[in-house]
VMD Tcl script that builds the backbone (N, CA, C; Angstrom):
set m [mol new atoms 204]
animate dup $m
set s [atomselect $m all]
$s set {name element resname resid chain x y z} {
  {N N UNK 1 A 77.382 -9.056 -36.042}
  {CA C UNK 1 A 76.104 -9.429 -36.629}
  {C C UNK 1 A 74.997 -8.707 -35.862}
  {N N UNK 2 A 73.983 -7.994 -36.664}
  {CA C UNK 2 A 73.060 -7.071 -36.079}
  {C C UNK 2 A 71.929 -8.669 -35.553}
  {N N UNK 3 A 71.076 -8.177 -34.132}
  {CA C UNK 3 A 69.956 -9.056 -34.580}
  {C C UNK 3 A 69.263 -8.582 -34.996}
  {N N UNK 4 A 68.101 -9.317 -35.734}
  {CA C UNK 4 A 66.973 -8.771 -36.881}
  {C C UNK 4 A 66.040 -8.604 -36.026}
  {N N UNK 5 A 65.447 -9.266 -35.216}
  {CA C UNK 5 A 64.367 -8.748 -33.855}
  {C C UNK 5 A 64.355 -7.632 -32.949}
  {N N UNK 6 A 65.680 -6.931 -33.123}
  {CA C UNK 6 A 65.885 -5.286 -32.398}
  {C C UNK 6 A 66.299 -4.254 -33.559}
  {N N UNK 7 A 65.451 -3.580 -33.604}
  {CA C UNK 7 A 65.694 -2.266 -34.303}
  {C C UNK 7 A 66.994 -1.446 -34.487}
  {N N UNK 8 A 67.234 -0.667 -33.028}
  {CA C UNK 8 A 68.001 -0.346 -32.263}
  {C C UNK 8 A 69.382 -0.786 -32.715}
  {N N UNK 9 A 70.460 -0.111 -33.453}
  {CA C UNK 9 A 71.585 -0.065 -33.910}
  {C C UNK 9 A 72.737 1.318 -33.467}
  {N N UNK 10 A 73.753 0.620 -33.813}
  {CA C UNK 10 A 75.313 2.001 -33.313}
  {C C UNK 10 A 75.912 1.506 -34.394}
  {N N UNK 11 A 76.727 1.976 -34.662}
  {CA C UNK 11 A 78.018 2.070 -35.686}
  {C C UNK 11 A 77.474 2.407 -37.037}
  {N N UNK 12 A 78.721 2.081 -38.157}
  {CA C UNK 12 A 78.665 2.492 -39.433}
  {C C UNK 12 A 79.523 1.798 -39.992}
  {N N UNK 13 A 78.859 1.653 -41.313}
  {CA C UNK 13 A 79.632 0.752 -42.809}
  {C C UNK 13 A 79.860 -0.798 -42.463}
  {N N UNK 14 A 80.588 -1.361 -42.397}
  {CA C UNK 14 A 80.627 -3.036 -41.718}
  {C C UNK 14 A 81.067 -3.189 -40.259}
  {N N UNK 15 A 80.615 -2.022 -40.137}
  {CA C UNK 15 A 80.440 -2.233 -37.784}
  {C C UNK 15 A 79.009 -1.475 -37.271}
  {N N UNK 16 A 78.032 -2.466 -38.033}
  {CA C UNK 16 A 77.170 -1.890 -37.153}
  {C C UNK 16 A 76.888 -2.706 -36.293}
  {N N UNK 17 A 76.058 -2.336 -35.309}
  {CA C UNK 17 A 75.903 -3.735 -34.378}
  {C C UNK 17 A 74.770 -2.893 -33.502}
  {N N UNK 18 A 74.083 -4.472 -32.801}
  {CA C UNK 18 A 72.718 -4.145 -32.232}
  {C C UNK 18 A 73.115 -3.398 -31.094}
  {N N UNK 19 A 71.751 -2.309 -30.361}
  {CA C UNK 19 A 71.983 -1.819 -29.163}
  {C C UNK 19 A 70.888 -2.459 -28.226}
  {N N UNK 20 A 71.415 -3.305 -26.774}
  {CA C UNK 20 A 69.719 -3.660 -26.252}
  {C C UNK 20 A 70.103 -2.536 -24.849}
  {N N UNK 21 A 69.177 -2.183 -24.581}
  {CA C UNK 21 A 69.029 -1.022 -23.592}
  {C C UNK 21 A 68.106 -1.641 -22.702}
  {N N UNK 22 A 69.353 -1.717 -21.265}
  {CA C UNK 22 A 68.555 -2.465 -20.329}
  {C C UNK 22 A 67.826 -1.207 -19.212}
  {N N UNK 23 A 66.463 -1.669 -18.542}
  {CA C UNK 23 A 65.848 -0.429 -18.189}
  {C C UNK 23 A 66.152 1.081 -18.523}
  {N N UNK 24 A 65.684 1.485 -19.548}
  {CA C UNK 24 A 66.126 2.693 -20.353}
  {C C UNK 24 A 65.386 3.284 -19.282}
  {N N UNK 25 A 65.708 5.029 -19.247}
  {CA C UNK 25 A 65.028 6.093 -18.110}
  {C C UNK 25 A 64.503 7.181 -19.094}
  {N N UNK 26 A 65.124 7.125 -20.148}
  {CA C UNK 26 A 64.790 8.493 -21.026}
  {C C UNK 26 A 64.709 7.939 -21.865}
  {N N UNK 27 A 63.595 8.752 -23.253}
  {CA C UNK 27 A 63.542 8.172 -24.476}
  {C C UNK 27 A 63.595 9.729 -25.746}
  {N N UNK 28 A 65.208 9.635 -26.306}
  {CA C UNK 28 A 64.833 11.104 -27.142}
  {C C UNK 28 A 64.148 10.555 -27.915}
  {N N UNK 29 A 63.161 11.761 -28.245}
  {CA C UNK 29 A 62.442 11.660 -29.412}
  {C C UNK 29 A 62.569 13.134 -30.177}
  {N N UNK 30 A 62.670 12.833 -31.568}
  {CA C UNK 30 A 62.634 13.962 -32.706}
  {C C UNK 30 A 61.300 13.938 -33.531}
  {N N UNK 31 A 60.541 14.824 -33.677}
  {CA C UNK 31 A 59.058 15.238 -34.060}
  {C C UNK 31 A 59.777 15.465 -35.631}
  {N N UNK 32 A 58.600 15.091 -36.765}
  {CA C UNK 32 A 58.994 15.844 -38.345}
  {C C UNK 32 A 60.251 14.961 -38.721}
  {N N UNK 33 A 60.837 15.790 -39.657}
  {CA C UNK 33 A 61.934 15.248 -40.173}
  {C C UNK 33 A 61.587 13.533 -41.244}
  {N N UNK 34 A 60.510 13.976 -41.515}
  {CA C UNK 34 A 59.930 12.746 -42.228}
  {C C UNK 34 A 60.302 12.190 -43.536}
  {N N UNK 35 A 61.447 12.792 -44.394}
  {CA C UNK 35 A 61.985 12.582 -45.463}
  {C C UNK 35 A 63.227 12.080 -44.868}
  {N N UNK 36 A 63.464 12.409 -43.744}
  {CA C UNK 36 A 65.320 11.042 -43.139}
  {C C UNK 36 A 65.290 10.237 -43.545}
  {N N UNK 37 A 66.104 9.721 -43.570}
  {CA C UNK 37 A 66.750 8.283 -44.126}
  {C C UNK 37 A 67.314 7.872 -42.691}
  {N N UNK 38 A 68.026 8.536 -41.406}
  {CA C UNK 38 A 68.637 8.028 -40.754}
  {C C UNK 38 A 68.835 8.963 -39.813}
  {N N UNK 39 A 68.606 9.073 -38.435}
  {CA C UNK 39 A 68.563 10.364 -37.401}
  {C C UNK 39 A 69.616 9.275 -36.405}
  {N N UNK 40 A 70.524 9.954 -36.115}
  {CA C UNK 40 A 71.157 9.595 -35.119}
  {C C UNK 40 A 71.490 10.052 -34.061}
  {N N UNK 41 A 71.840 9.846 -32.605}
  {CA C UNK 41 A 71.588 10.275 -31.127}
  {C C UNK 41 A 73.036 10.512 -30.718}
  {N N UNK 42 A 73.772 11.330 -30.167}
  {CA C UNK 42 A 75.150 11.279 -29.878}
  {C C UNK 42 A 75.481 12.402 -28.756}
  {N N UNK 43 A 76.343 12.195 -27.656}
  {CA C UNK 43 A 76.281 12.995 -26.565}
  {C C UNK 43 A 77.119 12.696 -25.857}
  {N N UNK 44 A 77.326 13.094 -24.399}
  {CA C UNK 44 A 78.878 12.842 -23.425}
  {C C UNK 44 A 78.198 11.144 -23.153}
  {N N UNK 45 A 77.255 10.855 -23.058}
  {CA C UNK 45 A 76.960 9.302 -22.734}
  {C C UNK 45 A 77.579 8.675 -24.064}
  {N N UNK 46 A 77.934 8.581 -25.086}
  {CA C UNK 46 A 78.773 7.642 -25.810}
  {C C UNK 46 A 79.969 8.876 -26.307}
  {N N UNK 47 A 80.458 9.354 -25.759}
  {CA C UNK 47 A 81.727 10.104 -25.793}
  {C C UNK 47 A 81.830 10.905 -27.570}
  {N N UNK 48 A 80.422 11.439 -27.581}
  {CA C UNK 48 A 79.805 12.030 -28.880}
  {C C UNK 48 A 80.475 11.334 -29.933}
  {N N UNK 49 A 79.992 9.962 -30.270}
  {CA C UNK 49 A 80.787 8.964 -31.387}
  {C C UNK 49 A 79.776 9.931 -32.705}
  {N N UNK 50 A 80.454 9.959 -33.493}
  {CA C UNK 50 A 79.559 10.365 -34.810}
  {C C UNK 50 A 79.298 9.201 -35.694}
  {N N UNK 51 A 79.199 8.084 -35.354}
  {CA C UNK 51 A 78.127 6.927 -35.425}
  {C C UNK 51 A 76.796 6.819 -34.536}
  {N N UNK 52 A 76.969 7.463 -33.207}
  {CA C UNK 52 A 76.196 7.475 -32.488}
  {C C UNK 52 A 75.544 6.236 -32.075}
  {N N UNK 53 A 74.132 6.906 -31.788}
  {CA C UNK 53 A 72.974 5.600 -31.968}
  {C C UNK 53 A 71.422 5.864 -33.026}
  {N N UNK 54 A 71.451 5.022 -33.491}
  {CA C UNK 54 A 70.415 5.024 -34.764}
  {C C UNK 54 A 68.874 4.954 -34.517}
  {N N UNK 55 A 67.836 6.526 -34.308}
  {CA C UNK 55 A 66.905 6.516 -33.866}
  {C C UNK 55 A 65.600 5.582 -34.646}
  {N N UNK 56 A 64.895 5.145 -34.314}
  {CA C UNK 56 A 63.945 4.268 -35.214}
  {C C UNK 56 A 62.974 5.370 -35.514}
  {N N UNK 57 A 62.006 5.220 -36.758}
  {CA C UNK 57 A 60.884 5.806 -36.834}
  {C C UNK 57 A 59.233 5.148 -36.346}
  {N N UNK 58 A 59.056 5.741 -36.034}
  {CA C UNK 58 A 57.114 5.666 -35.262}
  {C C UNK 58 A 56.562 6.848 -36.289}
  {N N UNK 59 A 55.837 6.608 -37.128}
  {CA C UNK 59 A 55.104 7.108 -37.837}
  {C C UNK 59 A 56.206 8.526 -38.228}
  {N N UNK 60 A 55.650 9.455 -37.704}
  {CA C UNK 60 A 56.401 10.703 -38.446}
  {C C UNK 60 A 56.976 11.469 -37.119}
  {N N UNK 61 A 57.731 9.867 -36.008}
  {CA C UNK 61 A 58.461 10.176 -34.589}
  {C C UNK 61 A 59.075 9.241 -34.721}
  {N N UNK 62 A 60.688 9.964 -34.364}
  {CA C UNK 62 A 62.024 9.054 -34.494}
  {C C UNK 62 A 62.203 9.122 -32.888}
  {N N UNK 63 A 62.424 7.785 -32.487}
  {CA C UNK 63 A 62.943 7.631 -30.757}
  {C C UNK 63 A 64.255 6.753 -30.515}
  {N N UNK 64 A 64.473 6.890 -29.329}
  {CA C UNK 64 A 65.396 6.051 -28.781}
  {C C UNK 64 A 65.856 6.035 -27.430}
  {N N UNK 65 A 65.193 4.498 -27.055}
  {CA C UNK 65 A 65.193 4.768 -25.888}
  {C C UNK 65 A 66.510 4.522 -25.620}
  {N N UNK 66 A 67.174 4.951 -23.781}
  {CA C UNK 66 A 68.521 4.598 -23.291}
  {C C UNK 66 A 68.706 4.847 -21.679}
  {N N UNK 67 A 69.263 3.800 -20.795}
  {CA C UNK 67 A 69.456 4.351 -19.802}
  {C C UNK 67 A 70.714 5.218 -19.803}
  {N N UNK 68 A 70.424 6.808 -19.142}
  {CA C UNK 68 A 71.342 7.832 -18.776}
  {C C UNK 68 A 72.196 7.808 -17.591}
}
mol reanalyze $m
mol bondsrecalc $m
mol representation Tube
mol addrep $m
């Protein structure tokens, strides 16, 4: 069950589930890309899952924060 008070999601189809990121250090952010539907974050820190993690949008800036 996702909670509805955090944005911040991983998985896909009936496994998604919330991400809470305790003292995050870095925050990617992607500029543009304003017609997405869904930008996702993936790297040797989650063993490049191609679910990843699910960036939120800020106006016409997708972020996500995470401690590295």
């Amino acid at each position: 069950m996702t909670d509805p008070e955090n944005e911040f999601t991983s998985g896909e189809g009936d496994y998604i589930n919330s991400v809470r990121v305790i003292n995050p250090n870095y925050t990617f952010i992607l500029n543009g890309y304003k017609d997405a539907d869904n930008v996702i974050v993936t790297g040797t820190f989650n063993n490049w899952s191609t679910s990843g993690y699910r960036m939120i949008k800020e106006g016409e800036t997708w972020k996500f924060p995470i401690h590295l």
